[in-house]
NULUMDREN-783198 format. One record per residue (C-alpha): residue number from 0; residue in one letter; y, x negated, z negated. Coordinates in pm, 1 decimal. Example, Ala and Ser with C-alpha at 12.3 -4.5 7.8 and 13.67 -1.06 7.14 Angstrom:
2
  pos  code     north      east        up
    0     A    -450.0   -1230.0    -780.0
    1     S    -106.0   -1367.0    -714.0
This chain:
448
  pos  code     north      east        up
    0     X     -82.8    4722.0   -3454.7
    1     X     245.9    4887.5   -3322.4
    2     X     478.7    4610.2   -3543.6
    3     X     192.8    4338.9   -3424.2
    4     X     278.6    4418.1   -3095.9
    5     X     700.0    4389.9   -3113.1
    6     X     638.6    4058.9   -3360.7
    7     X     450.1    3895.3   -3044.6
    8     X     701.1    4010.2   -2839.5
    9     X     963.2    3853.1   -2989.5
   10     X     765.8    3534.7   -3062.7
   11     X     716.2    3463.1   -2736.1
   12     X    1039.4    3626.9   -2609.9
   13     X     822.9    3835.6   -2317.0
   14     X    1130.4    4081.2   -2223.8
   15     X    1411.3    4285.9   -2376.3
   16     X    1401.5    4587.2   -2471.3
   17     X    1653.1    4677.9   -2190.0
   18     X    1375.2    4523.3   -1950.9
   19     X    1175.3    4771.5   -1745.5
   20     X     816.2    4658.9   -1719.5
   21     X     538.1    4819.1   -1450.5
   22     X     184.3    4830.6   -1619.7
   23     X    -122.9    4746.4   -1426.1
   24     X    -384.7    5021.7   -1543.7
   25     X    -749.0    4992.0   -1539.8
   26     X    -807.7    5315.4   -1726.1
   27     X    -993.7    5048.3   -1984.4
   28     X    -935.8    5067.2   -2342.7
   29     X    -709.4    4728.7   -2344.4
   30     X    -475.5    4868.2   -2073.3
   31     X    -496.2    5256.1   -2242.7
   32     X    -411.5    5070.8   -2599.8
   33     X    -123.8    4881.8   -2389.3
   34     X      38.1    5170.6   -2277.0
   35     X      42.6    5418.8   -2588.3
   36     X     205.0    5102.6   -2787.0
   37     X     456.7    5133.3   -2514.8
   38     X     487.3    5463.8   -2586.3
   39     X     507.9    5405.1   -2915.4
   40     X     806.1    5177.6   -2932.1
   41     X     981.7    5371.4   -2708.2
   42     X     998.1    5121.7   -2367.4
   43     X    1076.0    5152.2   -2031.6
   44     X     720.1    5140.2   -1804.4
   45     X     593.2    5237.0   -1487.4
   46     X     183.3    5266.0   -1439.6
   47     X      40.5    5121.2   -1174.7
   48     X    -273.5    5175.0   -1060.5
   49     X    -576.8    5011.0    -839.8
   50     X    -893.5    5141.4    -642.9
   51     X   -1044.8    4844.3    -532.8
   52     X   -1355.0    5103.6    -337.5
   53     X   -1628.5    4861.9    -476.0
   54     X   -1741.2    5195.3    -735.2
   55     X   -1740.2    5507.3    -564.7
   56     X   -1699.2    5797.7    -698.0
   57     X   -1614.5    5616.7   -1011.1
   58     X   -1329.1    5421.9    -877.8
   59     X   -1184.1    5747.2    -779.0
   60     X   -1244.4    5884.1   -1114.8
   61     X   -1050.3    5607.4   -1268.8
   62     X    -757.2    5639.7   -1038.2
   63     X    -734.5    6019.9   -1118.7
   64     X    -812.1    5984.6   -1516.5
   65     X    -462.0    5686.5   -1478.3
   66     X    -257.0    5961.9   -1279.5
   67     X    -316.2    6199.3   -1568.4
   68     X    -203.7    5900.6   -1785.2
   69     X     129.4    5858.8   -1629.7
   70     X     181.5    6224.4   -1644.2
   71     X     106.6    6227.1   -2031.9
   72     X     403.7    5956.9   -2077.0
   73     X     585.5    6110.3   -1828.8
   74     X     625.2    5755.8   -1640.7
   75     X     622.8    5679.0   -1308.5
   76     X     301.2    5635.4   -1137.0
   77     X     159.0    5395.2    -840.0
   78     X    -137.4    5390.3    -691.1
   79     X    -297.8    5185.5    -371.2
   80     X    -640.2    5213.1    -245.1
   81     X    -810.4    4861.0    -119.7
   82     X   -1069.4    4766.3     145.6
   83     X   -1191.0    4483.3    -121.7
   84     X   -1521.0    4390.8      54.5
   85     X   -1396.0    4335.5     385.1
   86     X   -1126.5    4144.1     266.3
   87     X   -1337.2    3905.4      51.4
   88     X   -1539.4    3876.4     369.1
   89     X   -1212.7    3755.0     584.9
   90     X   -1114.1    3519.4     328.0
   91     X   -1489.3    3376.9     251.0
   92     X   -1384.2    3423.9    -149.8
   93     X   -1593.0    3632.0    -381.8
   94     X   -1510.3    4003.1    -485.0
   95     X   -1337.6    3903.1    -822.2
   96     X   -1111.8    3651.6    -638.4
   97     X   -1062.1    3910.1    -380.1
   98     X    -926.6    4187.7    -642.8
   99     X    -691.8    3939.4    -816.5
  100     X    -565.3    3839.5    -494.4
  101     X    -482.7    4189.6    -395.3
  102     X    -366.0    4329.7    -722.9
  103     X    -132.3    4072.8    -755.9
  104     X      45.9    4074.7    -435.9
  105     X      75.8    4494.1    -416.4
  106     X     208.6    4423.0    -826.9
  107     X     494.6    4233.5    -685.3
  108     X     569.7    4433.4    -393.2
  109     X     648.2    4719.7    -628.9
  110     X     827.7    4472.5    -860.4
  111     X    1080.2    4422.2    -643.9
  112     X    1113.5    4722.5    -501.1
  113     X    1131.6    4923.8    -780.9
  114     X    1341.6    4674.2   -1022.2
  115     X    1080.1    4661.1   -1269.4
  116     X    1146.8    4336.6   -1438.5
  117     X     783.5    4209.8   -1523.1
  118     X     431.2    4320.3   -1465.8
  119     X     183.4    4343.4   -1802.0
  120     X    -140.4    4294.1   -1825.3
  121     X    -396.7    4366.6   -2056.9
  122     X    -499.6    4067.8   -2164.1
  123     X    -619.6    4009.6   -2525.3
  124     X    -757.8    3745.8   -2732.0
  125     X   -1143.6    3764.0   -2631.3
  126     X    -994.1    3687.8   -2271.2
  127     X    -851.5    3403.6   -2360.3
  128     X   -1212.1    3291.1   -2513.2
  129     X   -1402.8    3349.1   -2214.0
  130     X   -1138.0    3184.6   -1965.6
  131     X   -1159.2    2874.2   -2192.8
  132     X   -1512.8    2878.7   -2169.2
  133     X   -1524.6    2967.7   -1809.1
  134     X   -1304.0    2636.5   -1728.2
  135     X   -1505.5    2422.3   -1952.4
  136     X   -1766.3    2541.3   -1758.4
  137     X   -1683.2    2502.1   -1423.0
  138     X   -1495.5    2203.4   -1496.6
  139     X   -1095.2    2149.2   -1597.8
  140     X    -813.6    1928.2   -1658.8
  141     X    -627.3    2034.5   -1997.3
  142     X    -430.9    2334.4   -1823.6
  143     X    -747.6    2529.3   -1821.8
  144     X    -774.3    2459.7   -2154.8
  145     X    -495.0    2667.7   -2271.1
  146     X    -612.7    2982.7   -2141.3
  147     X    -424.8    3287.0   -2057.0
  148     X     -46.4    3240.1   -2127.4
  149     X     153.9    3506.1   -2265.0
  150     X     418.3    3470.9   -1976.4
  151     X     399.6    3309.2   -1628.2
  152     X     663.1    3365.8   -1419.5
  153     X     676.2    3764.4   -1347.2
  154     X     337.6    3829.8   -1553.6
  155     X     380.8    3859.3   -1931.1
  156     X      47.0    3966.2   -2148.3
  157     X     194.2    4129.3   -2474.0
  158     X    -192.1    4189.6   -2596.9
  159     X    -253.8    3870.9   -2661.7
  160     X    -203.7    3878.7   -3022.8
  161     X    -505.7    4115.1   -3063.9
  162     X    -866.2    4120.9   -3042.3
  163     X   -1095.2    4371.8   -2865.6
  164     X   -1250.3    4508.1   -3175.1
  165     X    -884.9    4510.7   -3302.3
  166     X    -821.5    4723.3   -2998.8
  167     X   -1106.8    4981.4   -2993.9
  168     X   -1033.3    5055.0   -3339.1
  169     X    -671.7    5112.1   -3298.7
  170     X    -840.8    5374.0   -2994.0
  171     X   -1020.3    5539.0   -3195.3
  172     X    -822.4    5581.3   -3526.9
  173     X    -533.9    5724.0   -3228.5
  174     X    -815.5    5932.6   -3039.9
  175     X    -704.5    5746.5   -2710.7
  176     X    -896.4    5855.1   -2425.0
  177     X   -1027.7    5591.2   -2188.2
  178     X   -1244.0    5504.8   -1884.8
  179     X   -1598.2    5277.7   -1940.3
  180     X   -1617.3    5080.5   -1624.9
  181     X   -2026.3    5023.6   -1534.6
  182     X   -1971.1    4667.4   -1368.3
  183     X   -1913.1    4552.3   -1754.5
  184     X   -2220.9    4606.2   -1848.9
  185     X   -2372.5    4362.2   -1572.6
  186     X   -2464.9    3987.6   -1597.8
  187     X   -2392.5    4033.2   -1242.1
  188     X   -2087.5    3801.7   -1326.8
  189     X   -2006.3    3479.7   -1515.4
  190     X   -1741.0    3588.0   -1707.9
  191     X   -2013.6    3931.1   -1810.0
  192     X   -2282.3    3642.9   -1852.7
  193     X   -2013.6    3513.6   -2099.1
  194     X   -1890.3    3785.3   -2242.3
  195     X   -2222.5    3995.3   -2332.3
  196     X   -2456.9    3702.8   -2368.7
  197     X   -2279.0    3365.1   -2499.7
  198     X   -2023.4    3501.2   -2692.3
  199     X   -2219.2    3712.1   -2937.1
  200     X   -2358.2    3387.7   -3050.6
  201     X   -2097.5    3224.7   -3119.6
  202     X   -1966.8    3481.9   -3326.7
  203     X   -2283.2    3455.5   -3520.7
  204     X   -2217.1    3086.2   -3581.6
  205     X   -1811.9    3157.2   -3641.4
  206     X   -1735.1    3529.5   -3688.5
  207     X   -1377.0    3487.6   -3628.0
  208     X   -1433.4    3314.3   -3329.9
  209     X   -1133.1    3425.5   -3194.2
  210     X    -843.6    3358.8   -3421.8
  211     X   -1036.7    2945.2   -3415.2
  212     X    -965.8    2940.9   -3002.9
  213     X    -621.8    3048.6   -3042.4
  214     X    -551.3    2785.0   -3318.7
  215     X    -707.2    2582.0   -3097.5
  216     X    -479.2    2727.6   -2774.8
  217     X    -170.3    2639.1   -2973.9
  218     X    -259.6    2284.2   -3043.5
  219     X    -376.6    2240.4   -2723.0
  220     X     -56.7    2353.9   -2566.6
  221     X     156.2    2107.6   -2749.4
  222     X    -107.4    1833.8   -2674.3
  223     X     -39.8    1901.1   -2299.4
  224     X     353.9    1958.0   -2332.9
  225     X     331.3    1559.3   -2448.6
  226     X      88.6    1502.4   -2148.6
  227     X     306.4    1650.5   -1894.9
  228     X     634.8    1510.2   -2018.5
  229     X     438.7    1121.4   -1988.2
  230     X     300.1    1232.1   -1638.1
  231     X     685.7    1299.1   -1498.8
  232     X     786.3     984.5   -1642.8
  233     X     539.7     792.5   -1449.6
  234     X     606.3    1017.5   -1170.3
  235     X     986.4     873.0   -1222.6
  236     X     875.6     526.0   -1182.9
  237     X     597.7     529.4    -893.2
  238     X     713.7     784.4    -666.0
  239     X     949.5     572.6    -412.7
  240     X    1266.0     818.1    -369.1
  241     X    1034.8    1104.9    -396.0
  242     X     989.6    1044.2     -55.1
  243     X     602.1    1091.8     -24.0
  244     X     527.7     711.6     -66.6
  245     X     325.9     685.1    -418.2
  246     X     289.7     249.0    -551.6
  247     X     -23.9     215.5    -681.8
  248     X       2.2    -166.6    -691.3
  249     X     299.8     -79.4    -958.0
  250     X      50.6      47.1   -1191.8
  251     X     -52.0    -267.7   -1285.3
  252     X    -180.5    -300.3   -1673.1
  253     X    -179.1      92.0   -1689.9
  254     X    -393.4     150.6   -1379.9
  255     X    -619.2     334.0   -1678.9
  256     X    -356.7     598.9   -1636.0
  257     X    -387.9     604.3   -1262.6
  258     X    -649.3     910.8   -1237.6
  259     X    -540.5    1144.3   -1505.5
  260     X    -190.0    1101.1   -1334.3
  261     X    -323.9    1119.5    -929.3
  262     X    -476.9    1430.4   -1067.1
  263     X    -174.6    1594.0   -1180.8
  264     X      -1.9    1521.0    -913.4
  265     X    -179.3    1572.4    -596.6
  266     X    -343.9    1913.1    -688.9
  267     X      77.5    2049.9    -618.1
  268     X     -50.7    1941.2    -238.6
  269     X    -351.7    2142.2    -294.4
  270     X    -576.0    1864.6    -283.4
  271     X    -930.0    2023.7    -470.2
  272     X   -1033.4    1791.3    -775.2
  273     X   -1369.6    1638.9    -554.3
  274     X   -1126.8    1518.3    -303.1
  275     X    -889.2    1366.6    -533.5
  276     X   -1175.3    1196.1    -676.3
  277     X   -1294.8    1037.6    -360.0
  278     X    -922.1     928.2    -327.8
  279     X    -980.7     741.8    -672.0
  280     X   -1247.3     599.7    -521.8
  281     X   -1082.2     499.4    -208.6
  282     X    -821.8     322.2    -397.0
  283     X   -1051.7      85.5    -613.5
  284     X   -1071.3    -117.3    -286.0
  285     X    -845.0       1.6     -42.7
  286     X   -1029.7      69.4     301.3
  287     X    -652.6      93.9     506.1
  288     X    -616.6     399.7     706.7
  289     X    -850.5     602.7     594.1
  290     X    -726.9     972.9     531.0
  291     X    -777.3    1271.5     312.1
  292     X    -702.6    1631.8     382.8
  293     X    -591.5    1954.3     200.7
  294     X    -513.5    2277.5     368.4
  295     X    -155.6    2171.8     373.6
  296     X    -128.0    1799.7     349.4
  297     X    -244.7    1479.2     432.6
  298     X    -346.3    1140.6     248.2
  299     X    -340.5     801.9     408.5
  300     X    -445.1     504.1     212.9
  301     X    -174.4     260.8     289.7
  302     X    -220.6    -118.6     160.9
  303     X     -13.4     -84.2    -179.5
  304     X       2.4     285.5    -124.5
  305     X     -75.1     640.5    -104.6
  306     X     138.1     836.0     182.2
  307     X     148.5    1163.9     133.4
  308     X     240.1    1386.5     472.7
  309     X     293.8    1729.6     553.3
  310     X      20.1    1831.1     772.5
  311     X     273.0    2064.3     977.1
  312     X     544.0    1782.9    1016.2
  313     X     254.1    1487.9    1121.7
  314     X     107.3    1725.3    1383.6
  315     X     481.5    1802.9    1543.9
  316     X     465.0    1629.1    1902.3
  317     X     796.5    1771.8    1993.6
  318     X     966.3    1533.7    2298.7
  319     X    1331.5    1575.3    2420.8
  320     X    1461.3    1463.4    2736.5
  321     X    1795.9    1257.7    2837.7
  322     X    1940.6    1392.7    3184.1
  323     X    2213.4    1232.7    3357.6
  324     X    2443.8    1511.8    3480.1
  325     X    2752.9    1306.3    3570.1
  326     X    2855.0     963.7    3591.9
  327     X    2975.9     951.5    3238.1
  328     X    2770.1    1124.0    2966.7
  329     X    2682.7    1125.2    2601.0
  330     X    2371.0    1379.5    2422.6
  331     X    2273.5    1385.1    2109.6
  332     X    1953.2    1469.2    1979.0
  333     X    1794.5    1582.5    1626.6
  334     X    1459.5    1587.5    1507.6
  335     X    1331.9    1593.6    1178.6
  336     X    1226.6    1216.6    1169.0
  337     X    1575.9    1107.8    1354.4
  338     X    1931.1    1137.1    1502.1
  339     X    2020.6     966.8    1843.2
  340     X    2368.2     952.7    2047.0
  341     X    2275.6     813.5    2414.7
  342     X    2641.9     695.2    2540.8
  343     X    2742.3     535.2    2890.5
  344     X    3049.6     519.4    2851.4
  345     X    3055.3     184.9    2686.4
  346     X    3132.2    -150.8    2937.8
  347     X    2945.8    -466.6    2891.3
  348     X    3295.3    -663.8    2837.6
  349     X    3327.0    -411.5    2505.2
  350     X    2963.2    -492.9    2407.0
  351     X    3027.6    -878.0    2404.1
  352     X    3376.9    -906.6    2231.0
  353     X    3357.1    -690.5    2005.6
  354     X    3043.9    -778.1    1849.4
  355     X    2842.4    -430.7    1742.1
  356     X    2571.5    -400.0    1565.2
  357     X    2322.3    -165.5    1504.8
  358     X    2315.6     -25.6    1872.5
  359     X    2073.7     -60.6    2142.4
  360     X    2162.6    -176.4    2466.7
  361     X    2014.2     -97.1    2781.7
  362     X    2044.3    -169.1    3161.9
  363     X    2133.1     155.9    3321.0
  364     X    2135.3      51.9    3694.2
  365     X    1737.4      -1.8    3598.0
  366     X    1670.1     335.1    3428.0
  367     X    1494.0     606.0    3574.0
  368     X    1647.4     994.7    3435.8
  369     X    1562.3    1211.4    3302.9
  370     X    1459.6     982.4    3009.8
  371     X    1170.3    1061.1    2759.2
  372     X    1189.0    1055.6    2375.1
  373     X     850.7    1107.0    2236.4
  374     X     615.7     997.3    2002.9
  375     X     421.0     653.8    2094.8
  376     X      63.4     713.7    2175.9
  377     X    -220.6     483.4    2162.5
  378     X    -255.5     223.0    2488.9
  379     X      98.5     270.5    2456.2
  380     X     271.3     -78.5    2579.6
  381     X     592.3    -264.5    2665.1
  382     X     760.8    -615.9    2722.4
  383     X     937.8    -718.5    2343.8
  384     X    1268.6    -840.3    2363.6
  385     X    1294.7   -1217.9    2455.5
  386     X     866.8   -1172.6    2577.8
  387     X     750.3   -1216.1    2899.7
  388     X     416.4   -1064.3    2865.0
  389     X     334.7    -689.3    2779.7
  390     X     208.7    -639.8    2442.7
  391     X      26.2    -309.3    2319.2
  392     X     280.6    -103.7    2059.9
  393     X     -30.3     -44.8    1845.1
  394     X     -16.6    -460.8    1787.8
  395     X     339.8    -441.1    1779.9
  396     X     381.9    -219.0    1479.5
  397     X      73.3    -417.1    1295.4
  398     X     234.4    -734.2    1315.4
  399     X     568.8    -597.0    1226.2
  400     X     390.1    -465.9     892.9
  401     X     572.9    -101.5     923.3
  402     X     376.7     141.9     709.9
  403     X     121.5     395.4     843.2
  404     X     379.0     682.8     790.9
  405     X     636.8     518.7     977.5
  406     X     390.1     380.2    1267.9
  407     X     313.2     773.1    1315.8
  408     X     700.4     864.5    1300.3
  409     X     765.0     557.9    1598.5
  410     X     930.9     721.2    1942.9
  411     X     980.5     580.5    2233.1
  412     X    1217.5     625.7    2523.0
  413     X     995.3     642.8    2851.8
  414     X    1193.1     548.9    3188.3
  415     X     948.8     681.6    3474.0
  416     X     601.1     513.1    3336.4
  417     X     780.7     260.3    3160.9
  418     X     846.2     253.7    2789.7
  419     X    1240.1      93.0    2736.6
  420     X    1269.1     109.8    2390.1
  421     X    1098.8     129.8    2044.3
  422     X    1319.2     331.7    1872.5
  423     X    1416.1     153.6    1540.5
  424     X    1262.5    -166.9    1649.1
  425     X    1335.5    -323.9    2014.3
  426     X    1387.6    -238.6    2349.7
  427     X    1200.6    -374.8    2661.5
  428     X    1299.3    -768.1    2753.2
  429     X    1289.1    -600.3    3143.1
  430     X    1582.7    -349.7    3076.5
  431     X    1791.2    -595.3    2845.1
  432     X    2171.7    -614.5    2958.6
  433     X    2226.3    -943.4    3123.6
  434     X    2522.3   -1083.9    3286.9
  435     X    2488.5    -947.7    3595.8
  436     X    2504.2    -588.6    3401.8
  437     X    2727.4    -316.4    3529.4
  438     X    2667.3      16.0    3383.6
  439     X    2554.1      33.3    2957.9
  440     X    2333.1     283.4    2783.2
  441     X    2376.7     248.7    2423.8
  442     X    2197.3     470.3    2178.2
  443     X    2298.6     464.2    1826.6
  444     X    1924.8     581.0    1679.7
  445     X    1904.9     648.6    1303.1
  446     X    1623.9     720.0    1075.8
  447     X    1594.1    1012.8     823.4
């Protein structure tokens, strides 16, 4: 077991020997076993320890029996008691989701605090069997169908490589003392259901049930490495600049590829798999406008498009105002959507001769300060450039084809009740320079 254990580490290069690693203890047999091997080769580890309150007196008992533990190795112990109930209560997620939730976070906290350089778990091979099977059950994409990895980011499970009846006879050959935890024995749970109920027969159909799923695991994994690398290419091509804007006209002949590939994509925006399948659904005939929400972004179905927005930016309705303290002036302003320089300094003879582009020109004598930048809002309206009636910016920005994510990125500059300019598009024919001009406000507007 003991030269099992260093082979896997090695294998899947989990840490160095130099590495210290913190523990996380049950007071089970898998995370007993994990800790004597440990031992056993001689590594630096810390123990640390949770009482998630949900067993009485017998989560007590298991936090002393681990202190005693630590004090056997002579490592260095932690231990944090959690409200677990209330807390799954706050977050409306169940008891199990609660635990993992809080056992993480407190394992990282002492992480870096302490300069342990990964966390272990006790995860073995049966695990991996019932996660499989859990995901199958409850539905996957082909991550879930890999399991438990033997390293993810700070975590690292150096069991893996064994099987529990590999593990409680290593116990009891070593005489290793260890904690039963009640709950187990419960169908209470899906992955008890699993474990004490499904599981048995299947072993009675394949008795080495285990070593097939991680045969299995492995040839999964390199099915999805393969999967993953095709997904970023077409990621490459249909992604405009990265910049949020995903082509699905572009798709074309492959448009068979367009679900696996929204899939893989849109859960990094947190975007749950029934929403991303009413998306798919959305896009088989585009119904423009309509929009889809996660807990941190947004969806709008565009006409050749998906936009993809960050709820926090689309919801900023920050304004900023232009004041005229003197006579001559120029402010500049920065958002996150754009940069403006309001100038009137300039002189309408230097406008006309020297033929610049890319400004906007208004009358000053006509303006009203302070100005208003803000967003446009709907009933919004002004006069176009070279119009003499009044036309709704709604309309405006419809005609002019510019994309929903841009419509809801449009300012305006307001002049008293009157809106002078569309930033990035025209100003109002009614504050145009003319002739008769004396004083220029030129703003130099640019887009992020």
């Amino acid at each position: 077991m003991l030269q099992g254990f260093l082979d896997f580490i090695a294998k899947e290069k989990l840490f160095l020997p130099k590495d210290k690693i913190l523990i996380a203890v049950s007071g089970g047999v898998d995370s007993i076993l994990l800790c004597e091997l440990f031992h056993q080769a001689k590594l630096n580890f810390g123990i640390a320890h949770c009482n998630f309150n949900l067993r009485g007196k017998e989560s007590d008992g298991d936090e002393k029996f681990v202190k005693a533990v630590a004090k056997k190795y002579s490592v260095d112990f932690y231990s944090k008691a959690f409200d677990t109930s209330s807390y799954s209560k706050e977050q409306g997620i169940s008891i199990q989701m609660a635990a993992r939730d809080l056992r993480y976070s407190w394992f990282e906290e002492i992480r870096n605090k302490e300069k342990y350089k990964f966390i272990a778990t006790a995860h073995h091979q049966n695990d991996v069997v019932e996660t499989v099977l859990i995901n199958l059950i409850k539905g996957t994409g082909i991550a879930g169908l890999h399991g438990i990895l033997p390293k993810k980011k700070n975590i690292i499970r150096p069991l893996l490589f064994a099987t529990r009846d590999e593990i409680e006879t290593f116990a009891k050959k070593h005489k290793l003392k260890f904690r039963e935890d009640s709950s187990n024995q419960s169908d209470k749970y899906l992955r008890n259901k699993i474990r004490n109920q499904v599981i048995p027969i299947l072993k009675e159909i394949n008795p080495t049930l285990e070593k097939t799923f991680m045969e299995n695991v492995e040839r999964i994994k390199l099915v999805e490495h393969v999967y993953k690398y095709e997904i970023k290419k077409l990621e490459y091509d249909y992604f405009i600049n990265h910049n949020g804007k995903l082509n699905i006209a572009i798709f074309g002949e492959q448009y068979h590829l367009f679900p696996a590939f929204l899939h893989e994509v849109l859960v990094r925006y947190n975007f749950n798999h029934d929403v991303i399948n009413e998306i798919i659904k959305a896009t088989e005939s585009p119904a423009i406008g309509r929009q889809f929400y996660s807990t941190t972004h947004r969806i709008i179905i565009d006409r050749e498009s998906l936009i993809i927005l960050n709820l926090k930016g689309s919801q900023d309705n920050e304004t900023f105002l232009i004041n005229k303290d003197t006579d001559d002036f120029c402010s500049s302003y920065n958002s996150e959507y754009y940069s403006l320089v309001a100038d009137n300094s300039w002189n309408l003879e230097h406008i006309k001769y020297d033929n610049l582009g890319g400004y906007l020109f208004l009358d000053e004598a006509s303006l009203q300060y302070p100005l208003t930048i803000r967003r446009w809002k709907p009933g919004d309206f002004f006069y176009p450039l070279g119009m003499k009636r009044k036309k709704k910016i709604s309309d405006f920005l419809i005609d002019n084809k510019v994309p929903l994510n841009k419509k809801e990125n449009t300012f305006v500059i307001v002049s008293g009740k009157d809106i002078v300019c569309l930033l990035g598009h025209r100003i109002d024919n009614r504050y145009r320079i003319t002739d008769t001009t004396t004083n220029v406000l030129t703003i130099d507007y640019n887009e992020k």
